[in-house]
KOLGU-109231 format. One record per residue (C-alpha): residue in three letters; x, y, z. Coordinates in Angstrom, 2 decimals, decimal comma. Example, Ala and Ser with C-alpha at 12.3 -4.5 7.8 and 13.67 -1.06 7.14 Angstrom:
BEGIN
+--------+---------+---------+---------+
| residu |      c1 |      c2 |      c3 |
+--------+---------+---------+---------+
|    Ala |   12,30 |   -4,50 |    7,80 |
|    Ser |   13,67 |   -1,06 |    7,14 |
+--------+---------+---------+---------+
***
This chain:
BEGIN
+--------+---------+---------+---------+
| residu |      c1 |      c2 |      c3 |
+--------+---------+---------+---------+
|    Unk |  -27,80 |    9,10 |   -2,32 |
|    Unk |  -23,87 |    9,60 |   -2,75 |
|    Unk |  -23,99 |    7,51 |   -6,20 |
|    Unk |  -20,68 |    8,74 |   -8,00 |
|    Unk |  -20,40 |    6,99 |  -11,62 |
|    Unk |  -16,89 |    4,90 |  -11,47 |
|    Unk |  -15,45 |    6,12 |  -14,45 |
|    Unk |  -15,59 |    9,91 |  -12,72 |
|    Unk |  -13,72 |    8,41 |   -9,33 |
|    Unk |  -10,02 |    9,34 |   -9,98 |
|    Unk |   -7,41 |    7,17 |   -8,30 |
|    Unk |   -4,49 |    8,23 |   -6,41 |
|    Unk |   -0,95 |    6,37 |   -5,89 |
|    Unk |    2,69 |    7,38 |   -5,03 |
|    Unk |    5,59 |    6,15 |   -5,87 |
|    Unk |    9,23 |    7,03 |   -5,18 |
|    Unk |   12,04 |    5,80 |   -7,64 |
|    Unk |   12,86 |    2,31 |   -5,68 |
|    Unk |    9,04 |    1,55 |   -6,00 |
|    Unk |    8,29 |    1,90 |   -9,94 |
|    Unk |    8,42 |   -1,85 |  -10,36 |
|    Unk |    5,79 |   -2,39 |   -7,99 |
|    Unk |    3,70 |    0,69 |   -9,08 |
|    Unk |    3,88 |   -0,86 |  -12,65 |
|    Unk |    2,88 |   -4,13 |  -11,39 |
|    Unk |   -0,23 |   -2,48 |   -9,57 |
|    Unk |   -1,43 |   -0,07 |  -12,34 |
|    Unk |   -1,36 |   -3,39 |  -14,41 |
|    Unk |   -3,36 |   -5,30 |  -12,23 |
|    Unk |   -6,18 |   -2,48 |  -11,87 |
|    Unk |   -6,62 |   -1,72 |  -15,55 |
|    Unk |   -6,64 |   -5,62 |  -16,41 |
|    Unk |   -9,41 |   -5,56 |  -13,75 |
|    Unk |  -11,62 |   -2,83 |  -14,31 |
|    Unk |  -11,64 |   -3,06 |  -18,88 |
|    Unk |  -14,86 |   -1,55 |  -19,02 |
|    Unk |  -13,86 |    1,54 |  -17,04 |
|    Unk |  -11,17 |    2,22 |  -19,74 |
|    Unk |   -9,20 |    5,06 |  -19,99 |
|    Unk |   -8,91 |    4,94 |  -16,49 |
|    Unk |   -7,92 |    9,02 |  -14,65 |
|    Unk |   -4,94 |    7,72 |  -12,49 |
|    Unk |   -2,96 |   10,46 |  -10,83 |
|    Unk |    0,73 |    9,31 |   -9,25 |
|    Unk |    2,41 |   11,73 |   -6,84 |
|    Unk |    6,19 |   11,06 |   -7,92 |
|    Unk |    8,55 |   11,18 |   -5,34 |
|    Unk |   12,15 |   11,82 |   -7,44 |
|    Unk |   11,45 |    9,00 |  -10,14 |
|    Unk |   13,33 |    9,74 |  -13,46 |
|    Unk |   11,74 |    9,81 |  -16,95 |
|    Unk |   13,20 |    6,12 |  -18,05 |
|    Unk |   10,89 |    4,81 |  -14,68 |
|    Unk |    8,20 |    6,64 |  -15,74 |
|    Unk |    8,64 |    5,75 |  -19,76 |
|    Unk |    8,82 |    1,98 |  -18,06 |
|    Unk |    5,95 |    2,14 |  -15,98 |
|    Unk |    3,60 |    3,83 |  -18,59 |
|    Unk |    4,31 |    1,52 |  -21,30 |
|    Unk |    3,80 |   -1,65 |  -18,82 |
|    Unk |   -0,19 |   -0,61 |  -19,12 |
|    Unk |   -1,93 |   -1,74 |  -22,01 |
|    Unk |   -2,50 |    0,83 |  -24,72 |
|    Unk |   -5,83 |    3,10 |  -23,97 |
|    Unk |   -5,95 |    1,57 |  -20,84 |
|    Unk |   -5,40 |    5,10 |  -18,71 |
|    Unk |   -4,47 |    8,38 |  -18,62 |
|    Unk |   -1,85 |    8,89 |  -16,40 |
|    Unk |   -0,73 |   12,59 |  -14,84 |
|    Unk |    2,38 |   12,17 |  -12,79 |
|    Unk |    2,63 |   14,71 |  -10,64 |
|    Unk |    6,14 |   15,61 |   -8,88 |
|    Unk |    6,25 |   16,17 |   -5,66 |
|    Unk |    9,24 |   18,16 |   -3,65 |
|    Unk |   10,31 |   16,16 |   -1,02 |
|    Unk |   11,78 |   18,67 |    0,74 |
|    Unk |    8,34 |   19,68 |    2,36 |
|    Unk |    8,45 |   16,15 |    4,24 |
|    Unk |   11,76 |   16,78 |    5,57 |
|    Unk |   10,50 |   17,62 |    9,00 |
|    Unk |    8,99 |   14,19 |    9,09 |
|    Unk |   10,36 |   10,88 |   10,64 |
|    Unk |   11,64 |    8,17 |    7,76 |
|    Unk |   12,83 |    4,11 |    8,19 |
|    Unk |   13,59 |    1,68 |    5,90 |
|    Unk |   10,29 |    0,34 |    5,75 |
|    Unk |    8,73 |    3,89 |    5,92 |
|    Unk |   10,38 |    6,84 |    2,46 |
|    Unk |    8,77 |   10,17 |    2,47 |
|    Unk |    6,41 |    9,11 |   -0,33 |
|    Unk |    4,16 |    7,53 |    2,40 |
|    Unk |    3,21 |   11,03 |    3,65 |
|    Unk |    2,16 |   11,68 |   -0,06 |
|    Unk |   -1,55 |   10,73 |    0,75 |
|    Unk |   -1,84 |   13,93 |    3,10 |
|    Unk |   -1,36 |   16,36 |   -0,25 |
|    Unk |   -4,29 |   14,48 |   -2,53 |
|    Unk |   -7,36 |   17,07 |   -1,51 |
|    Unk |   -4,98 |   20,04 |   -2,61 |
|    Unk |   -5,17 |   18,02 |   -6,23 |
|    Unk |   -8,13 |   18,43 |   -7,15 |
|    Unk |  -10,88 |   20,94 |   -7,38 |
|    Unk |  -14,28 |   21,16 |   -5,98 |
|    Unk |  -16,19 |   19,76 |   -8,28 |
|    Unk |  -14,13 |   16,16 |   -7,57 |
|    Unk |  -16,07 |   14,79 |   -4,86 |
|    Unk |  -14,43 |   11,45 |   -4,25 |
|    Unk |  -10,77 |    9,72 |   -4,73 |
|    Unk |   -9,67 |    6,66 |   -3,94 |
|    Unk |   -5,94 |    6,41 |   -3,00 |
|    Unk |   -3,79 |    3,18 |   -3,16 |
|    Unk |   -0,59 |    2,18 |   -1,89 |
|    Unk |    1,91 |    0,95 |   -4,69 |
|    Unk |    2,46 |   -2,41 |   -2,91 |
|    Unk |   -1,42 |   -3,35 |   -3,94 |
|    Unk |   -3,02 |   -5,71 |   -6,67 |
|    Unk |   -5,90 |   -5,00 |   -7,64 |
|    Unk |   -8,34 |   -8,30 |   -8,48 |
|    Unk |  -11,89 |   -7,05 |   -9,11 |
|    Unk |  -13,92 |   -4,26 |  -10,96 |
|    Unk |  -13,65 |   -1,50 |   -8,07 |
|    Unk |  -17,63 |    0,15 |   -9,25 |
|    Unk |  -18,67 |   -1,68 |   -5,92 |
|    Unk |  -15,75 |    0,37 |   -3,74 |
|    Unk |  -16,51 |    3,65 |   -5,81 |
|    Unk |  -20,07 |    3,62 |   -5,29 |
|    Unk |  -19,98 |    3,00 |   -1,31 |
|    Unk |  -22,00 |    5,88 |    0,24 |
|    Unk |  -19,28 |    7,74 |    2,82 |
|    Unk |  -22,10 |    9,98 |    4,19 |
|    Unk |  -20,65 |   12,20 |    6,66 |
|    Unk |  -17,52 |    9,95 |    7,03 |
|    Unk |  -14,43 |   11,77 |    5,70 |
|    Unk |  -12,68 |    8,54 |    4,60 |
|    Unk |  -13,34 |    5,22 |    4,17 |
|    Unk |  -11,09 |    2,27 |    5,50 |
|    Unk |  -10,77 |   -1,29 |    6,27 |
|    Unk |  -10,17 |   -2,11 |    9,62 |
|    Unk |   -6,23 |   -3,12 |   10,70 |
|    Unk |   -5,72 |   -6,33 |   11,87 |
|    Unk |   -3,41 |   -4,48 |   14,76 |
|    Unk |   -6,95 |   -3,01 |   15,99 |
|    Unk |   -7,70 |   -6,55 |   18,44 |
|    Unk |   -4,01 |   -5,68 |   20,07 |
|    Unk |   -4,76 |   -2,61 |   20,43 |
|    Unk |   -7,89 |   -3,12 |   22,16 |
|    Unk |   -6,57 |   -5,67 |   24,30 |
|    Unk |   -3,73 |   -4,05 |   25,54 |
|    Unk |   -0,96 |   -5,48 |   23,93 |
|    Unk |    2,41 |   -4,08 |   25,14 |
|    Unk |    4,05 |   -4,88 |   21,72 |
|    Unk |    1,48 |   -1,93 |   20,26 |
|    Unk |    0,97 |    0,45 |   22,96 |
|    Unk |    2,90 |    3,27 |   21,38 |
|    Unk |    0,34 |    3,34 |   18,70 |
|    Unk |   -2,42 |    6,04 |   19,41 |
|    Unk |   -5,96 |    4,91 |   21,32 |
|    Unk |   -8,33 |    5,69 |   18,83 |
|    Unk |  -12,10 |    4,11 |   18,60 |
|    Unk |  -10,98 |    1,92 |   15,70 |
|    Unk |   -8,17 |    1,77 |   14,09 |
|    Unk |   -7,76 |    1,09 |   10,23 |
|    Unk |   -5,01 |    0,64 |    7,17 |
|    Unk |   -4,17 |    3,60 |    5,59 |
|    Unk |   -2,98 |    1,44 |    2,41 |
|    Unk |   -6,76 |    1,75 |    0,57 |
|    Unk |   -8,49 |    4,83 |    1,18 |
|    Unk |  -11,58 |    6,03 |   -0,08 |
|    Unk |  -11,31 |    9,48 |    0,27 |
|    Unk |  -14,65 |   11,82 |    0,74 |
|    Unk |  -13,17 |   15,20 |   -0,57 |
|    Unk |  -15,33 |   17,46 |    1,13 |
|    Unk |  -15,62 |   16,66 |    4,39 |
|    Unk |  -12,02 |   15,67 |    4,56 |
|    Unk |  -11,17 |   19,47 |    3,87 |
|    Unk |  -13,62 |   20,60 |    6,33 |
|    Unk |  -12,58 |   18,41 |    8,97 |
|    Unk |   -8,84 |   19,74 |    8,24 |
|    Unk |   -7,82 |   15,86 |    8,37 |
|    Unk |   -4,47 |   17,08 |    6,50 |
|    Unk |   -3,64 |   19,62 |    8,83 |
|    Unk |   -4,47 |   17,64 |   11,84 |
|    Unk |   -2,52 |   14,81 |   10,66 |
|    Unk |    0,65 |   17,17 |   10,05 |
|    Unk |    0,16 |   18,42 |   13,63 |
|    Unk |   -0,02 |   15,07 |   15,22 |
|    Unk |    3,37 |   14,22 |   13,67 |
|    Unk |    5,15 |   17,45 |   15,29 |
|    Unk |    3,79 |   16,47 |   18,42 |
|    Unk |    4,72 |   12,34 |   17,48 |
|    Unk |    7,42 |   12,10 |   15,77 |
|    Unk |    8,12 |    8,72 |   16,17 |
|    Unk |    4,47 |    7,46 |   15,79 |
|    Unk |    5,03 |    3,24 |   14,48 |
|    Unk |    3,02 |    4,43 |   11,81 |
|    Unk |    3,31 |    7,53 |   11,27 |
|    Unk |    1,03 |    9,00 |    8,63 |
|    Unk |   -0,97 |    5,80 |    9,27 |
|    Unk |   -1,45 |    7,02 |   13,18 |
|    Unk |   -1,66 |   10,46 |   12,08 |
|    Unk |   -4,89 |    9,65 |    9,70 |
|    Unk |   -6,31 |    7,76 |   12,67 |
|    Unk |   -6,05 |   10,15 |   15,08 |
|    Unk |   -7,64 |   12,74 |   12,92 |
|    Unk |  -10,27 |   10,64 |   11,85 |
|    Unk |  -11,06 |    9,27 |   14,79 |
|    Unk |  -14,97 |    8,90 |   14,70 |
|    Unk |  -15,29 |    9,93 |   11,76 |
|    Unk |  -14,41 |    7,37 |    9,49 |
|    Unk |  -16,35 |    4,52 |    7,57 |
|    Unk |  -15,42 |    0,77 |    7,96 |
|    Unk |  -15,22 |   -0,74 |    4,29 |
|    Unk |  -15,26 |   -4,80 |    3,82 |
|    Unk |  -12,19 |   -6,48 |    4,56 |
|    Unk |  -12,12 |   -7,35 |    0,57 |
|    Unk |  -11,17 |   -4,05 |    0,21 |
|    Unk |   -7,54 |   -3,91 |    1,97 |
|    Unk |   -6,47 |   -7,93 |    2,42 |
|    Unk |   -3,58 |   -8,07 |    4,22 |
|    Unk |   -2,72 |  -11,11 |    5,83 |
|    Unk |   -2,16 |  -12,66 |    2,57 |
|    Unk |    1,68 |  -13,78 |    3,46 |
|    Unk |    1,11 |  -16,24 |    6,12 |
|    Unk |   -1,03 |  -19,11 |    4,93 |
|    Unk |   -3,24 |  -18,33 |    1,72 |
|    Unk |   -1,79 |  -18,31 |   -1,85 |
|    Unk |   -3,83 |  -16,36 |   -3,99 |
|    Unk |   -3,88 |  -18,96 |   -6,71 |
|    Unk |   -5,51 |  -21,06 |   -5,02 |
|    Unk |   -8,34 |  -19,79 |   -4,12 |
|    Unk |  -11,15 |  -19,80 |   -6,85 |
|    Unk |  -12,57 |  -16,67 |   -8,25 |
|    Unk |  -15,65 |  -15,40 |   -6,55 |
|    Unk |  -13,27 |  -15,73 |   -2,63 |
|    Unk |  -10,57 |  -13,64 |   -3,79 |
|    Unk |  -10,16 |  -10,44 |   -2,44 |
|    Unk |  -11,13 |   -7,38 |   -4,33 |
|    Unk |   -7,27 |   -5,80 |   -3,48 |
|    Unk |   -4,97 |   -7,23 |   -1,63 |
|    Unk |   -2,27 |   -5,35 |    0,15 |
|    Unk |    1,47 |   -6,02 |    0,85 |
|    Unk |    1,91 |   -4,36 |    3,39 |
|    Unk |    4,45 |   -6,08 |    5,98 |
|    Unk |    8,09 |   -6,12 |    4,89 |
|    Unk |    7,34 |   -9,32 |    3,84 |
|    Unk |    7,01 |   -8,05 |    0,21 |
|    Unk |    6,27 |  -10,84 |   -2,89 |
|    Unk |    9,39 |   -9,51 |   -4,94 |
|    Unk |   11,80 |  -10,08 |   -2,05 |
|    Unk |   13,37 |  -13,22 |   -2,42 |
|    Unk |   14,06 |  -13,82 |    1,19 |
|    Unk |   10,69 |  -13,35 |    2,46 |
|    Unk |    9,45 |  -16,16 |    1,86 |
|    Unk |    6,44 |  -14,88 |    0,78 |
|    Unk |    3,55 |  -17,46 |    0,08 |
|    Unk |    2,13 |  -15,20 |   -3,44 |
|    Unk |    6,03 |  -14,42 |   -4,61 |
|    Unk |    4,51 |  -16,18 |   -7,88 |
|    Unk |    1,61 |  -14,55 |   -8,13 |
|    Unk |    2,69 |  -11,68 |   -8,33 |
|    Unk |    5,70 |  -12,29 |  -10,29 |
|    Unk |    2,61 |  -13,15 |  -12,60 |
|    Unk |    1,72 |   -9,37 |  -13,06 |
|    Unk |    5,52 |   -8,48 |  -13,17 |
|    Unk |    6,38 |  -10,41 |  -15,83 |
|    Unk |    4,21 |   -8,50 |  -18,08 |
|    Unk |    5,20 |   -5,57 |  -17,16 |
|    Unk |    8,74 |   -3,77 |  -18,92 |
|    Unk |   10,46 |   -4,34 |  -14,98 |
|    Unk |   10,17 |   -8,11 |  -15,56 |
|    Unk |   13,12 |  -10,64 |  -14,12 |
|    Unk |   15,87 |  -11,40 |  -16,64 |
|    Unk |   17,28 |  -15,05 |  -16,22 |
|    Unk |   20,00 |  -13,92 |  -14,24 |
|    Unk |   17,83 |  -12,05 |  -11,79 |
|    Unk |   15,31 |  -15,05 |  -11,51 |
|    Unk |   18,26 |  -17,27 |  -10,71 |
|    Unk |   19,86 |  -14,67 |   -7,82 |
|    Unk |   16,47 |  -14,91 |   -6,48 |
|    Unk |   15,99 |  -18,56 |   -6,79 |
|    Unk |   19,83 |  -19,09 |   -4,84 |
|    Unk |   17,85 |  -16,70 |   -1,92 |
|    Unk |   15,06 |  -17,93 |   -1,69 |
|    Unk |   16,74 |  -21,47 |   -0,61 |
|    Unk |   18,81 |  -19,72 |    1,80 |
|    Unk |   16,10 |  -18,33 |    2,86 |
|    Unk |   14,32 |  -21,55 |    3,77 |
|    Unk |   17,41 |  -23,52 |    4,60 |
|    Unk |   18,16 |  -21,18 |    7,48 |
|    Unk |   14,36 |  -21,50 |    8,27 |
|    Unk |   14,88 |  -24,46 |    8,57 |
|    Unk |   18,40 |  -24,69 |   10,33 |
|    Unk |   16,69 |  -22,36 |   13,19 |
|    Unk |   14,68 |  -25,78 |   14,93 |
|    Unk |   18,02 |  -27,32 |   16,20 |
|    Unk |   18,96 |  -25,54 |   19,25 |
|    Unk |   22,81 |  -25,75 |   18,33 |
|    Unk |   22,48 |  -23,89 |   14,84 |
|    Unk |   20,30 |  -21,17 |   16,17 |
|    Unk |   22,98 |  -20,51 |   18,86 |
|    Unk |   25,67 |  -20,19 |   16,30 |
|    Unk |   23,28 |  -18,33 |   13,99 |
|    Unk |   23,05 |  -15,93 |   16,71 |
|    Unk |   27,29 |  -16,11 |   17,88 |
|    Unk |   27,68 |  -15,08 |   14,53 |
|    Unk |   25,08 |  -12,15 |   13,82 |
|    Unk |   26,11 |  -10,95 |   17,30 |
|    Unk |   30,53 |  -10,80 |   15,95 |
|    Unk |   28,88 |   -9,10 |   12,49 |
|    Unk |   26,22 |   -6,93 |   13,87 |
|    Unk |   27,46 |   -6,02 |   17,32 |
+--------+---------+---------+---------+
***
């Protein structure tokens, strides 16, 4: 049996400077959940983020809570690599985490810094990987995938495809299988992969990877569900931001903007009036060209007018 006590699993996140607020938010959310695993081994690949972000984002976790190791990482080395808006070199970070640790760490789980965490993770830590060099929750792009969909088909064919946003990381076979190396390679020969270390990660785990529940990596959290209302035992044990649809941007519209302005605010990157006013006056732009866009007329100027700016 792969039984691995929880308080021995380290975790793993990156951050670049633009993303502290967020990384605060999530470190919050996983030590308020998971008390009796206290101090918490939380490793953060830092991607250029000063000392006052790090000060901020250390102090936003309650005292004893974790011990935090930032580690700084060149970015230089990821210069190669393709970047968007949506997509900073700290995404590749996940590709360096077996070169952290030594041999006797058997298992890591990584998390992207647009998570919350909602549950005591003992139940993720203790799933038996086996053979499997990573465990994953399926994507919900997976179905297109599989069905053809010509808005996806530049992403790879694999057997399955998951999110690379909660990762469960089996240490040992990962470094045997070379998943690093063969996700570096891919991205030579792909530059422009949608998803690039995502795709990458597939492609070299392809087969070889273990489906975790959907509880694990909830994404479609934007659309229809607010998180506050659902009761306790059906929320999900992380849920994931992962579109660009992101809580803390005003003009997404974003159905858990206040919950998880609820973690924010008790962290030291919480709104000041003014900012929570800006973002109020957005927000109902936001919605009042929503709602503008029915009437065939206004969507035509909408678009007469994005076409003199933009074109």
């Amino acid at each position: 049996m792969d039984i691995l006590s929880p308080m021995r699993c380290p975790i793993v996140l990156a951050s670049d400077e633009a993303y502290g607020m967020p990384l605060a938010a999530a470190l919050l959310s996983l030590a308020e959940a998971n008390q009796r695993w206290w101090p918490l081994e939380i490793h953060i690949l830092a991607f250029g983020i000063s000392a006052a972000t790090r000060r901020k984002v250390s102090r936003s976790l309650p005292e004893g809570a974790a011990q935090l190791r930032w580690i700084s990482v060149e970015e230089r080395q990821f210069d190669a690599l393709w970047t968007q808006d949506h997509i900073s070199k700290a995404t590749y970070a996940r590709l360096l985490i077996p070169a952290l640790f030594p041999g006797s760490v058997t298992k890591v789980l990584y998390l992207d810094s647009d998570t919350l965490v909602l549950s005591d993770l003992a139940p993720l830590w203790d799933t038996n990987l086996g053979n499997a060099a990573v465990g994953a929750v399926l994507d919900g792009l997976d179905a297109q995938i599989k069905a053809g969909d010509l808005a996806v088909t530049a992403i790879p064919k694999v057997d399955n495809y998951f999110n690379a946003g909660v990762l469960l990381i089996n240490l040992p076979r990962w470094r045997e299988s070379r998943v690093s190396e063969r996700a570096l390679r891919y991205l030579e020969q792909n530059p422009k992969s949608p998803f690039s270390d995502q795709d990458a990660l597939n492609v070299a785990c392809n087969g070889a990877w273990k489906k975790l529940d959907s509880r694990w990596n909830f994404i479609d959290h934007y659309e229809k569900i607010d998180l506050r209302c659902l009761p306790p035992e059906r929320r999900p044990g992380i849920v994931h931001f992962a579109t660009w649809r992101k809580p803390w941007n005003a003009r997404a519209l974003n159905a858990n903007s206040a919950f998880f302005d609820s973690f924010r605010k008790r962290t030291k990157f919480a709104r000041s009036g003014l900012e929570i006013s800006r973002d109020s006056l957005r927000t109902y732009w936001a919605l009042a060209k929503l709602n503008l866009r029915q009437f065939q007329t206004i969507r035509t100027l909408i678009k007469v007018v994005s076409d003199l700016r933009y074109g």
